[in-house]
C-alpha positions in Angstrom: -0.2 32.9 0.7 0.9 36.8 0.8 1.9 38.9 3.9 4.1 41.6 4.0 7.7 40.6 3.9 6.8 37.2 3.7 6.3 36.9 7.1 3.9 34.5 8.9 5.8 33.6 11.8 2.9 34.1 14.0 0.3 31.7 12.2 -0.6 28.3 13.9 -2.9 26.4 11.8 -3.6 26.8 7.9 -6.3 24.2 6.6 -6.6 23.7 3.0 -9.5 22.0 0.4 -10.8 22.1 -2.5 -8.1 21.1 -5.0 -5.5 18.1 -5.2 -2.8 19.1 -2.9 0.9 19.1 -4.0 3.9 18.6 -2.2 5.3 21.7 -3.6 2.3 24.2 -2.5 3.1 22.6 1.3 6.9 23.5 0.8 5.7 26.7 -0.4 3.8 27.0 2.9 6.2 25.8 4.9 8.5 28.4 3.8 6.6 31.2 5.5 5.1 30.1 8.7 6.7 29.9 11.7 7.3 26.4 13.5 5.4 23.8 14.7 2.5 25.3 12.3 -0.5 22.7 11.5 -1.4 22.5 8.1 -4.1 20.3 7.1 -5.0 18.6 4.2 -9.2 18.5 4.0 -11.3 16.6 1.4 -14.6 15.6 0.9 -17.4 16.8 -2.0 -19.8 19.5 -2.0 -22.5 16.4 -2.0 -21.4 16.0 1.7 -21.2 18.9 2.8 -17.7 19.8 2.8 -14.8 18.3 4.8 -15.3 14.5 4.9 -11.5 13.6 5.6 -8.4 15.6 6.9 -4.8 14.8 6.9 -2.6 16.7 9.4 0.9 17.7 8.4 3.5 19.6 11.1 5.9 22.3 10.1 9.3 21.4 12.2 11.4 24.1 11.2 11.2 27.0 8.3 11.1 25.2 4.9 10.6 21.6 6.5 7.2 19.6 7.2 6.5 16.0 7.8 4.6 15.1 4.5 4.9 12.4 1.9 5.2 13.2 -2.2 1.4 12.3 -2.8 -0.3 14.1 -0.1 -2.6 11.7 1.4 -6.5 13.0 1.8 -6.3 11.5 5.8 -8.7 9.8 7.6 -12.6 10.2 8.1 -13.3 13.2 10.3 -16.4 14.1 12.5 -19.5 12.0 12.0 -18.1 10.8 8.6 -17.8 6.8 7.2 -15.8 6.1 3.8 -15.6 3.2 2.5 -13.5 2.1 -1.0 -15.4 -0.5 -2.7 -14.2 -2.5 -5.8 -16.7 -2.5 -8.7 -19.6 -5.1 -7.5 -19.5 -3.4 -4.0 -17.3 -5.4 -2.1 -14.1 -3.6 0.3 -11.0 -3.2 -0.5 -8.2 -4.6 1.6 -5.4 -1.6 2.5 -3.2 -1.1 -1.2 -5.9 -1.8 -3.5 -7.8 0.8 -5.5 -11.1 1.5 -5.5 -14.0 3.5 -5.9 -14.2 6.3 -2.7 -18.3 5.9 -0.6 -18.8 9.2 1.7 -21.8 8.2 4.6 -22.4 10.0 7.5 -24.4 13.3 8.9 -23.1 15.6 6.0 -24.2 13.6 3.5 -27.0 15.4 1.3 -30.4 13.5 0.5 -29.9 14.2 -2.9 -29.8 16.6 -5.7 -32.9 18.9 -6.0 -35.5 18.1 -8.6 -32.6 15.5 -10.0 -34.3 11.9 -9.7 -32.1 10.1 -12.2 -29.1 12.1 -11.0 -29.8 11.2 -7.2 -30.2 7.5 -8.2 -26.7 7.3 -9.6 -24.7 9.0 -7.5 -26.5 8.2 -3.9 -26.8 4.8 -2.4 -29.6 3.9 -0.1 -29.6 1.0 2.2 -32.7 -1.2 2.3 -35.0 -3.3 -0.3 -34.9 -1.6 -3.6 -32.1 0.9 -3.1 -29.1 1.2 -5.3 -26.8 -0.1 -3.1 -23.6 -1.8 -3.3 -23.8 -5.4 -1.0 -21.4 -3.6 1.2 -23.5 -1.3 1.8 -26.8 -2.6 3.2 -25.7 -3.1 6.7 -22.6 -0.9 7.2 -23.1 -1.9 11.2 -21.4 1.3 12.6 -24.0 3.8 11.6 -26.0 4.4 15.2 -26.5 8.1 15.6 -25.5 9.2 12.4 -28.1 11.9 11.2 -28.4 10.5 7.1 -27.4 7.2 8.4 -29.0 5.5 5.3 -27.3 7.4 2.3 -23.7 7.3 0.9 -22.1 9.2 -1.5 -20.7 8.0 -5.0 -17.9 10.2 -5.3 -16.5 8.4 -8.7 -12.8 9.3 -6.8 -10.3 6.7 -7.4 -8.5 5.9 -4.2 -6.8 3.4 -1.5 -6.4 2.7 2.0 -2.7 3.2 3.4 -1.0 1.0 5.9 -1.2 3.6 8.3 -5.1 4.4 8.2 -4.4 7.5 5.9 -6.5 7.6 2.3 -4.5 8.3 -0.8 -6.3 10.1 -3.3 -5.6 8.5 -7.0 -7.5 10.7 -9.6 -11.2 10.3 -11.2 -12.6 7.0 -12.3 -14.7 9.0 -14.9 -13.6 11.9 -17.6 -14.8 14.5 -14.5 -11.7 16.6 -13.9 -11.4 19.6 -11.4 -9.9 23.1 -11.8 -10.1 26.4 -9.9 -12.6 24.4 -7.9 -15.1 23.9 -10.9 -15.9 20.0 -12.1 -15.8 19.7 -15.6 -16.2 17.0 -17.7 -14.4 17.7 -20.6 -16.5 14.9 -22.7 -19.3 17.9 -22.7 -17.0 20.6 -23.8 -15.7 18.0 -27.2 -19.7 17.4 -27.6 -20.0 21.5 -27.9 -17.1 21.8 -29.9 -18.5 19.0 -32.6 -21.3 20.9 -33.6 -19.1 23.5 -34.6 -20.1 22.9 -39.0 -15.9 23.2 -39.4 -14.6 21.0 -36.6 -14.2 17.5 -38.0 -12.6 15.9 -35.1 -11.9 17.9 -30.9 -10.6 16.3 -27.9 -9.5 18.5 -24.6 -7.7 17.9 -22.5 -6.2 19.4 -19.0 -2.3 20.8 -19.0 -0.7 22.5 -16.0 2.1 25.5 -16.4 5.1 25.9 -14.7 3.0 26.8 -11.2 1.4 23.7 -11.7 -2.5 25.7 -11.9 -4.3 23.7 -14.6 -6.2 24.5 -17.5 -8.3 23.7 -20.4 -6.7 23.2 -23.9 -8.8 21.7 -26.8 -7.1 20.6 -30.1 -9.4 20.7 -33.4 -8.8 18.7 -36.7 -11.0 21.5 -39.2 -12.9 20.5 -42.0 -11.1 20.7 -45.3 -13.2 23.1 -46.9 -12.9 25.7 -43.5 -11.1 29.0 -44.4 -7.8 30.5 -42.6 -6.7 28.9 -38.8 -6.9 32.7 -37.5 -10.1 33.4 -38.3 -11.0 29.7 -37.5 -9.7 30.1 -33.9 -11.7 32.9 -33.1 -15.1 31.3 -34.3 -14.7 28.5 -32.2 -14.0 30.8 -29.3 -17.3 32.7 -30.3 -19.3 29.5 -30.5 -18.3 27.8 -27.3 -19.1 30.6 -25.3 -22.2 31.0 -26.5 -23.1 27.1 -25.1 -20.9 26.7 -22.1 -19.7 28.8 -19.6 -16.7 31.0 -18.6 -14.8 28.4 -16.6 -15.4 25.5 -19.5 
């Protein structure tokens, strides 16, 4: 957040999404608007359409807000259910981790000319849907919009003792950054078919402002030439089969 001087005294509410909130970006915040500021933590994917839980943080005085170390995502907002379901479908008691289910009227049908895609990701209640036994009768869904589909996010999270959600990372290889997903198993597959990469894994770092990033290490074939030269071929090829932010 820039102003001139600093200053953003005046400011009441700032609402923020779309990446894993840290406690020092709300510091950072807190630093420059004035007090008694809102500042609100929102999450939810694009698959349902956008903010599916918030978490509200006050600003008491300049440099000091009421927020734990791990940002909690908060609780359902609007006409939004979530559910955290162990691995056969059944809740999860406040504590214990679990798989994150998104229901409600933002919830998508389904991606677009994606059947396969759709039938993993989306859960439909009724005979013959992919559904989790939980999930069949949720119960609370009158006057919901898309009252028979839920979400899959594949987020790892819990229930707090106070009704808050703590977000705990992916349960898959997807990772997030800049607001792009990525799964970094594609980008090893690309570099492997590189004819003098005998061995890739990437991974994601962060630097000192805690942005993150891609970094891939490569074992080379014996027979491949000079690392320089090397380097700047498996540049060349991965961008040829993957785009900018990969």
């Amino acid at each position: 957040i820039m102003a001139p001087g600093g200053n953003l005294s005046s400011l009441q509410l700032v609402h923020l999404g779309g990446e894993r909130l840290s406690r020092a970006v709300v510091e950072d915040i807190a630093n420059l608007v004035g007090e008694n500021c809102d500042i609100y933590n929102g999450y939810g994917p694009t698959e349902t359409t956008i903010n599916s839980s918030l978490f509200s943080m006050k600003v008491r005085a300049r440099g000091e807000v009421e927020a734990p170390e791990n940002i909690p995502i908060g609780m359902p907002s609007a006409e939004n259910i979530i559910y955290i379901l162990d691995s056969v479908g059944n809740l999860q008691p406040p504590g214990l981790l679990g798989e994150l289910y998104i229901g409600g009227g933002g919830v998508a049908p389904g991606y677009l000319n994606k059947p396969e895609l759709t039938a993993e990701r989306f859960c439909f209640r009724g005979p013959g849907g992919h559904t989790p036994k939980t999930l069949v009768n949720p119960g609370n869904l009158t006057g919901f919009t898309n009252p028979n589909t839920f979400y899959r996010t594949g987020d790892l999270a819990r229930w707090l003792s106070d009704g808050n959600i703590e977000f705990l990372g992916r349960i898959d290889h997807q990772v997030k950054i800049r607001g792009f997903r990525i799964e970094l198993g594609e980008i090893e597959g690309r570099l492997l078919t590189h004819a003098d990469v005998q061995e890739g894994v990437v991974v994601v770092r962060e630097d000192s402002s805690e942005n993150k990033y891609l970094c891939a290490y490569i074992v080379p074939r014996s027979s491949a030439g000079e690392s320089s030269s090397l380097l700047n071929s498996f540049r060349t090829h991965i961008r040829m089969q993957l785009p900018d932010y990969m």
